[in-house]
C-alpha positions in Angstrom: 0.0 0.0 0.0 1.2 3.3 -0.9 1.9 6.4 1.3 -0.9 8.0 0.0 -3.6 5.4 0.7 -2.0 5.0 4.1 -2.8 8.9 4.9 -6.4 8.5 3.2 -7.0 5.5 5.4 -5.8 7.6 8.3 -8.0 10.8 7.0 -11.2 8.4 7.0 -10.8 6.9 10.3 -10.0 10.6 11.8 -13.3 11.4 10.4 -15.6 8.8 12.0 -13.9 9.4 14.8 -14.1 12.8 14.9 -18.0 12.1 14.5 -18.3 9.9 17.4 -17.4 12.5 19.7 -19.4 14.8 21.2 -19.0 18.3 20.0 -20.5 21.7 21.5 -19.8 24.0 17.7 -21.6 21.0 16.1 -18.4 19.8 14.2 -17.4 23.1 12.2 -13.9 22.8 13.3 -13.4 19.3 12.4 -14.7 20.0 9.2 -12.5 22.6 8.6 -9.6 20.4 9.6 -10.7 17.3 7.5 -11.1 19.7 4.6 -7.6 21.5 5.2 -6.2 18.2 5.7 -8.0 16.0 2.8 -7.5 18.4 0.0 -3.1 17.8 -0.3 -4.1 14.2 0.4 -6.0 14.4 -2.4 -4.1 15.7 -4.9 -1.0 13.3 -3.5 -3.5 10.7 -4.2 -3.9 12.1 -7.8 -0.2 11.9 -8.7 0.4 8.4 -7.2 -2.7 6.9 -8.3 -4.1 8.9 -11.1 -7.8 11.0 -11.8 -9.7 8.0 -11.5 -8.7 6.5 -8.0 -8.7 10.2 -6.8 -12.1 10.7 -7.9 -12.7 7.3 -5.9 -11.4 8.7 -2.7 -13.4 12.2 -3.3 -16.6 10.7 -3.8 -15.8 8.8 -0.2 -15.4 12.7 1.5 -18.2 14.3 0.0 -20.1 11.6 1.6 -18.6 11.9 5.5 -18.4 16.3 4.1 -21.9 16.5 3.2 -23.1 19.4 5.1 -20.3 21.7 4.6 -20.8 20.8 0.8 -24.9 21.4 1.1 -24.3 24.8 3.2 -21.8 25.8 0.0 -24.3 25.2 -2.6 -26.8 27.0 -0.9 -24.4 30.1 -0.3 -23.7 29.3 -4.3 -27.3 29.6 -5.0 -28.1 32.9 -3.0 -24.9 34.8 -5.1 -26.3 33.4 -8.0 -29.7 34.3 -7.2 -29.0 38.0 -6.3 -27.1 38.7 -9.8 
């Protein structure tokens, strides 16, 4: 197994931990950090692996990223909306 599947198995079980745990800010922060984190994971995934693999692994973040992705197509929509 290559370094970057290593980190993107590390990245996913961050993530479902991260979502066990009780959280006061309802997970904002974590988000944040899983994004910072999973985009250069990403792309290292990309250049190891190729487009296709990498497409693979992003399809398996949007779905643990869902909300910050639905809260950015809203935002999307209302900039869209007011021009």
């Amino acid at each position: 197994m290559t370094a970057s599947l290593i980190l993107t198995c590390l990245w996913f079980v961050a993530a479902n931990i991260g979502a066990i745990l009780p959280s006061r800010r309802g997970h904002w922060p974590l988000a944040w950090g899983l994004i910072a984190t999973g985009i250069p994971i990403l792309g290292f995934v990309c250049l190891q692996h190729g487009p296709w693999i990498a497409l693979l692994i992003m399809a398996g973040g949007v779905s643990i990223l869902r909300w910050p992705l639905r809260f950015l197509a809203g935002w999307l929509k209302r900039i869209i909306a007011r021009s």
